[in-house]
C-alpha positions as YAML, in Angstrom:
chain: A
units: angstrom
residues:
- id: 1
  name: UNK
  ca: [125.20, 118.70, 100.93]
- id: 2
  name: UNK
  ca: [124.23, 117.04, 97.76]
- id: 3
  name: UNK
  ca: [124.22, 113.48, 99.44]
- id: 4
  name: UNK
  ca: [122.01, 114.70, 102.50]
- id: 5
  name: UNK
  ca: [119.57, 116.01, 99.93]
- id: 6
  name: UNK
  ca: [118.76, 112.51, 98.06]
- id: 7
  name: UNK
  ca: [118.71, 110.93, 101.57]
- id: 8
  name: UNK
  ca: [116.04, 113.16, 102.45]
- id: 9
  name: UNK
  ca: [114.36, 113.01, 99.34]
- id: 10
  name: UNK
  ca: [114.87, 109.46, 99.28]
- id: 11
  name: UNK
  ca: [113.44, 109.17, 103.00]
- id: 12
  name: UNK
  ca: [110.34, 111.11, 102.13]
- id: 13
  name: UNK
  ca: [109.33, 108.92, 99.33]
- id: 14
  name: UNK
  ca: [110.09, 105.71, 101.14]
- id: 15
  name: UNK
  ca: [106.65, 103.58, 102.47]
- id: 16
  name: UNK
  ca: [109.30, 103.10, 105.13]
- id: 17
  name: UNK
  ca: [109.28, 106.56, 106.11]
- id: 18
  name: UNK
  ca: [109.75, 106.69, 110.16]
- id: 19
  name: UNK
  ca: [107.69, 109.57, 110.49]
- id: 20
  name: UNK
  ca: [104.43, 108.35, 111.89]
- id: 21
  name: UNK
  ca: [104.91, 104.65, 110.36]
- id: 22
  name: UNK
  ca: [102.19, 102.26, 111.85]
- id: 23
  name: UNK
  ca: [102.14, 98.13, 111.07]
- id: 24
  name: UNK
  ca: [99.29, 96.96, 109.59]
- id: 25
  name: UNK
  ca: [96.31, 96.12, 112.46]
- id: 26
  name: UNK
  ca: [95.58, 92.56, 113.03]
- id: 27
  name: UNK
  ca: [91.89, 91.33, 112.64]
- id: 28
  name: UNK
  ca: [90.46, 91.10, 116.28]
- id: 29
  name: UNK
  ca: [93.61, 93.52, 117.63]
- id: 30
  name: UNK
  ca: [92.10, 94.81, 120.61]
- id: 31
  name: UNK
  ca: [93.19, 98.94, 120.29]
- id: 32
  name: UNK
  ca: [95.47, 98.80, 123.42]
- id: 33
  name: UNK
  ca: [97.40, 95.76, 122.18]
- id: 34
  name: UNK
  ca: [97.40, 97.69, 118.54]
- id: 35
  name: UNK
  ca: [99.13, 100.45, 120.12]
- id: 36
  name: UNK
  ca: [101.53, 99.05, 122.03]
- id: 37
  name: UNK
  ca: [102.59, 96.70, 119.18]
- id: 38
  name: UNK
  ca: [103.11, 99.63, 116.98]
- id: 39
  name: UNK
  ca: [105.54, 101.10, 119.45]
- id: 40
  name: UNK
  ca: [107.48, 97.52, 119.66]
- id: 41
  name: UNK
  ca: [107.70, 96.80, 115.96]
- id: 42
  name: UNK
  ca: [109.05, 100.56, 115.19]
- id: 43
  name: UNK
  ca: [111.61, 100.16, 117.63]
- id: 44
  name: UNK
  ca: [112.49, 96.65, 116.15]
- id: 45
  name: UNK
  ca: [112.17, 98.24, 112.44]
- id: 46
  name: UNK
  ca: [114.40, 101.69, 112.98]
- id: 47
  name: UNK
  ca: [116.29, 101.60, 116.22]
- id: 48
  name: UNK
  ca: [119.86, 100.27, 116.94]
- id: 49
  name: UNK
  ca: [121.66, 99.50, 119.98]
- id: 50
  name: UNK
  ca: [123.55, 102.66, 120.52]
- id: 51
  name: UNK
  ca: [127.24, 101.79, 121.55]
- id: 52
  name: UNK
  ca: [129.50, 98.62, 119.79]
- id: 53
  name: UNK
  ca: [128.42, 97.59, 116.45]
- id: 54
  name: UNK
  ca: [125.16, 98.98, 115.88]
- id: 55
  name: UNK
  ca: [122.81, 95.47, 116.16]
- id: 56
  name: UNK
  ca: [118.97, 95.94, 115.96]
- id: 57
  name: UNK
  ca: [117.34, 96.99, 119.01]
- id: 58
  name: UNK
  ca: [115.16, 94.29, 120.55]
- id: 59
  name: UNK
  ca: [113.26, 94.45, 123.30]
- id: 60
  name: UNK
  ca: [113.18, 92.53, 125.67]
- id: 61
  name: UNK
  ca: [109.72, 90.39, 127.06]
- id: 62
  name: UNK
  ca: [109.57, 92.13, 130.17]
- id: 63
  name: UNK
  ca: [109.97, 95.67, 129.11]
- id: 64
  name: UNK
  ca: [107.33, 94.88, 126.69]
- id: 65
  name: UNK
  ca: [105.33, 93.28, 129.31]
- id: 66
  name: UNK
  ca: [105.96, 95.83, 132.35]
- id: 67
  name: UNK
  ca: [106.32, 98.89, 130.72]
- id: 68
  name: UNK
  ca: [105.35, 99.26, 127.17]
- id: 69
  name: UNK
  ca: [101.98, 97.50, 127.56]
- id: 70
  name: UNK
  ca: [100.68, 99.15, 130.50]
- id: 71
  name: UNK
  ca: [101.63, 102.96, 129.40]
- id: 72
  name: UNK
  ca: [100.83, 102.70, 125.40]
- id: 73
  name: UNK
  ca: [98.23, 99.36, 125.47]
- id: 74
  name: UNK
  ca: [96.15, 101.00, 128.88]
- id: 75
  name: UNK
  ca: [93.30, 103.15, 127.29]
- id: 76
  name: UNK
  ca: [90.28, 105.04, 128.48]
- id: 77
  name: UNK
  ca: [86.86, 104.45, 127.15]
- id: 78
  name: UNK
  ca: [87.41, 107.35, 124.71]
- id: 79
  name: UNK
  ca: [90.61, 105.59, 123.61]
- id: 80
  name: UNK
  ca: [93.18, 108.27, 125.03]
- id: 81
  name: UNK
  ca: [96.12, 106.52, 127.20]
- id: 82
  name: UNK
  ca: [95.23, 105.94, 130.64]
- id: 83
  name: UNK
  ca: [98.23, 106.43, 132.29]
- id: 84
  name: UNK
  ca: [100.00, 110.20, 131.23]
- id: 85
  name: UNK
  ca: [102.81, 109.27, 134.30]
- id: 86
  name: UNK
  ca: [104.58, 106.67, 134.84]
- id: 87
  name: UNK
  ca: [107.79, 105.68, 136.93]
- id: 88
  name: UNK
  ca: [109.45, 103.23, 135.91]
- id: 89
  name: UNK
  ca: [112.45, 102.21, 138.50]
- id: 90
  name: UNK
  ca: [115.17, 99.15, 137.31]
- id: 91
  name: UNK
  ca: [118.47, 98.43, 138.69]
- id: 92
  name: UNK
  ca: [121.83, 99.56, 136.93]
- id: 93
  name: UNK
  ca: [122.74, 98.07, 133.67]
- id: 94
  name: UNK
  ca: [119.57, 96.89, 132.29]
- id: 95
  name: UNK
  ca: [119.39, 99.35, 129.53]
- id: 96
  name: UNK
  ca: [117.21, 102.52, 131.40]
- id: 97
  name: UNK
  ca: [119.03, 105.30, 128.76]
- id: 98
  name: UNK
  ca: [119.08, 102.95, 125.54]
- id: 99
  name: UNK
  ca: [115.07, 101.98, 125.99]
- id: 100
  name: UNK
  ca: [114.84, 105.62, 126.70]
- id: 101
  name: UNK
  ca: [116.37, 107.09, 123.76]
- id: 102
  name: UNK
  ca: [114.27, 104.10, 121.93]
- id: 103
  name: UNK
  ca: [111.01, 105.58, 123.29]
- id: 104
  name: UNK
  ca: [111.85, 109.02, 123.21]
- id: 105
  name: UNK
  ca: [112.68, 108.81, 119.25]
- id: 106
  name: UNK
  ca: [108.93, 106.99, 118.92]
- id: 107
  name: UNK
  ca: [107.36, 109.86, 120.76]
- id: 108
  name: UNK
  ca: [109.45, 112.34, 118.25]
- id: 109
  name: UNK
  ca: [108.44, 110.75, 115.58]
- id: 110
  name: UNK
  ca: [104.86, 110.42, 116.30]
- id: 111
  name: UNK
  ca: [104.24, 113.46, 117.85]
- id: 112
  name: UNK
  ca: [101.60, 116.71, 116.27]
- id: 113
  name: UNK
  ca: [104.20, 118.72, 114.30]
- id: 114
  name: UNK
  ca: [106.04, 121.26, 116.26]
- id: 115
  name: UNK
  ca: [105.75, 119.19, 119.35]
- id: 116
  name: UNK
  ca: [108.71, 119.81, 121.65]
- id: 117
  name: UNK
  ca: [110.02, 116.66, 123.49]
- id: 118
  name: UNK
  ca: [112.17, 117.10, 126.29]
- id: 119
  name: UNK
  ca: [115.13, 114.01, 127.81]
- id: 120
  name: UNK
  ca: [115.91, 115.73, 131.40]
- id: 121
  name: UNK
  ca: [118.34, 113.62, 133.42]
- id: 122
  name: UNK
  ca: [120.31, 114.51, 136.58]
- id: 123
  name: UNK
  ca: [123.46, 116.76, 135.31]
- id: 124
  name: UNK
  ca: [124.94, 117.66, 132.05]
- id: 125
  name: UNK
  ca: [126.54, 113.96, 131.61]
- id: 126
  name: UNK
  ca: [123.82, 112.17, 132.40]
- id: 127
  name: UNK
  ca: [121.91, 114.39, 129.32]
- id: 128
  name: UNK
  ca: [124.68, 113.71, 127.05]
- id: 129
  name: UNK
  ca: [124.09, 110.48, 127.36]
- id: 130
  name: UNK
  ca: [121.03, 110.09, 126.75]
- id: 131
  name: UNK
  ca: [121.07, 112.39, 123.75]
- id: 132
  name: UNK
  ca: [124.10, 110.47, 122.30]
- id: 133
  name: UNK
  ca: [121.64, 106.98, 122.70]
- id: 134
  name: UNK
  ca: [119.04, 108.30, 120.63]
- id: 135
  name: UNK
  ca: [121.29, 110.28, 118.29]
- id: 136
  name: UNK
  ca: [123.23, 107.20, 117.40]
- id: 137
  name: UNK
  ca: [120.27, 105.08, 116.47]
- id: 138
  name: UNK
  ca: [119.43, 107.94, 114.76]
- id: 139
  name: UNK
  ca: [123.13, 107.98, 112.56]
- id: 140
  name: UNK
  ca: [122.63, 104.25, 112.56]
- id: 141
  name: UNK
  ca: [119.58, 104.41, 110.64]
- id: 142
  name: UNK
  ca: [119.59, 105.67, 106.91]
- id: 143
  name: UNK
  ca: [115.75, 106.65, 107.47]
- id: 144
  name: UNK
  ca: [116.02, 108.07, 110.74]
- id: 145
  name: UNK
  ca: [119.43, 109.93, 109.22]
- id: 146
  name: UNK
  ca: [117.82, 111.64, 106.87]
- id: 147
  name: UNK
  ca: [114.73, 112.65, 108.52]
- id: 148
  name: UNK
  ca: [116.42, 114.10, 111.45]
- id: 149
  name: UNK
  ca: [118.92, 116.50, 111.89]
- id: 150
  name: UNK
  ca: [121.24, 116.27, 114.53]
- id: 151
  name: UNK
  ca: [122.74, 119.27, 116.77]
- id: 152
  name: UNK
  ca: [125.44, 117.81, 119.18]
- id: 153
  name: UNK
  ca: [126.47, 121.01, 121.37]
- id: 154
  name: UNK
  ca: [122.91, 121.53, 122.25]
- id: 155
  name: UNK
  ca: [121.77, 118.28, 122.65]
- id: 156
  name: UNK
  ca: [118.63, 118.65, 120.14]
- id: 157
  name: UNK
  ca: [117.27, 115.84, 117.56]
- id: 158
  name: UNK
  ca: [115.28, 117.79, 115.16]
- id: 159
  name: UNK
  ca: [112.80, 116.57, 112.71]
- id: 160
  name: UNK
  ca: [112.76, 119.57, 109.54]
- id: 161
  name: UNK
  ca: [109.47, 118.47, 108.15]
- id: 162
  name: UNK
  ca: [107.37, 118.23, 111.09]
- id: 163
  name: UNK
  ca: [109.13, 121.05, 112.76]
- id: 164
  name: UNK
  ca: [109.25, 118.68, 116.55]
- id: 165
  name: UNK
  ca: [112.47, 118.08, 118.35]
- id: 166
  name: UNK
  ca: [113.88, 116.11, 121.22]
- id: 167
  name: UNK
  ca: [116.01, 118.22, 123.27]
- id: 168
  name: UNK
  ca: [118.39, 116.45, 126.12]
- id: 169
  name: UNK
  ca: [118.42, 118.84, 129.13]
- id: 170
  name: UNK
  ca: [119.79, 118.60, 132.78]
- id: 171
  name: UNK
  ca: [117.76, 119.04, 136.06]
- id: 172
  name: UNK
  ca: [119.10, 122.36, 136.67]
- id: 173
  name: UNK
  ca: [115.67, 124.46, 135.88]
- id: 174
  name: UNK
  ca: [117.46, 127.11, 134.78]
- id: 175
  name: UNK
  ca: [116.47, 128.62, 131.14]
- id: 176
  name: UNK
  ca: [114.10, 125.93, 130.82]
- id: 177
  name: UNK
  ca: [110.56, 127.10, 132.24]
- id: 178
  name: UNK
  ca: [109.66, 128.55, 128.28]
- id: 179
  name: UNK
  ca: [109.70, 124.97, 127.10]
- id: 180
  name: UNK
  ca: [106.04, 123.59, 126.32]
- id: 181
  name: UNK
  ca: [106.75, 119.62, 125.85]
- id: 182
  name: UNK
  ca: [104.24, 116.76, 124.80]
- id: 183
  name: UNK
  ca: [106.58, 114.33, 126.07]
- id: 184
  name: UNK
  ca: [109.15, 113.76, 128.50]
- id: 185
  name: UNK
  ca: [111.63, 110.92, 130.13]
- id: 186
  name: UNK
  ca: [113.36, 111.70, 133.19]
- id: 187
  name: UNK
  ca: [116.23, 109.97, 133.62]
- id: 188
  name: UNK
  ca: [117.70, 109.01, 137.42]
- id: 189
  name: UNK
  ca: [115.61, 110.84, 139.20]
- id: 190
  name: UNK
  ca: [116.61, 109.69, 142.46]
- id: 191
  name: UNK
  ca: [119.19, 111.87, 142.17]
- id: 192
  name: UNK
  ca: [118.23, 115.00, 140.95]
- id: 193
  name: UNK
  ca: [119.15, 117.39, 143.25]
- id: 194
  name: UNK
  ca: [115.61, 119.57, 143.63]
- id: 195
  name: UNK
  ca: [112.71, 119.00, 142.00]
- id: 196
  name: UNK
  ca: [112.74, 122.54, 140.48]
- id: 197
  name: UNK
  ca: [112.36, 121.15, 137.05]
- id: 198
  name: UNK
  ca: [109.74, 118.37, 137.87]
...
């Protein structure tokens, strides 16, 4: 449609654009802490808590602390991420699918164009979920709205003009072993019931 079209345009021209946006480095900013700051302050700039009113999506200390730090702020000598795996196990209701739609949307949107992100979670449900928590930021956002394009039967988040998407999938490995990802959350493991997929 005609409106979709200025968003986009209007997206692309923006020095807000969410694709690949970075703050500004801090004299003395250590690389790690650089890193792991730009991953906080994008979420903080473009992501919305994903059910109620849509409210900015903060994070809290200790995710930044426990998990954010040690996987994006943790580099090698040759400045590549130390840690490529990471399990990260918290109790019910603390916000596992909405900081993993956050995270999984940074990934998408800083990931090598064509890069193919994959959200794999326990059934059909539980990747529904976690498709509709990143998809709503997404419709919550004006710049993440018209950067992406949303596909709700399949479960995909699609970015046209780098060509990546996130795709929500369920444990069953089924159809799944063509998929080459660059990134991928795995949501209540614990209950998956094989490890086919892993």
């Amino acid at each position: 449609t005609e409106s979709r079209r200025l968003l986009v345009k209007q997206v692309a021209s923006s020095e807000d654009n969410p694709i690949n946006w970075l703050p500004k480095k801090m004299r003395r900013e250590s690389e790690g802490d650089y890193r792991s700051r730009c991953v906080v302050e994008w979420i903080h700039k473009f992501c919305s808590y994903s059910t109620g009113q849509p409210s900015p999506f903060r994070l809290r200390d200790w995710q930044i602390s426990e998990i954010i730090k040690p996987i994006w702020g943790t580099l090698r000598s040759n400045g590549i991420r130390r840690y490529r795996v990471a399990y990260i196990s918290l109790p019910r209701k603390q916000g596992k699918t909405e900081l993993l739609g956050a995270l999984s949307l940074y990934e998408l949107y800083h990931s090598a164009a064509g890069s193919q992100l994959i959200a794999a979670a326990s059934n059909r449900e539980q990747a529904g979920l976690l498709h509709r928590a990143a998809a709503r930021m997404c419709e919550a956002n004006p710049l993440l709205q018209g950067s992406s394009r949303i596909y709700w039967p399949t479960k995909q988040i699609n970015l046209s003009s780098t060509g990546s998407f996130l795709k929500a999938i369920p444990s069953d490995a089924g159809g799944q072993l063509g998929l080459n990802p660059s990134f991928i959350v795995c949501d209540e493991l614990c209950v998956w019931p094989d490890t086919r997929l892993w």
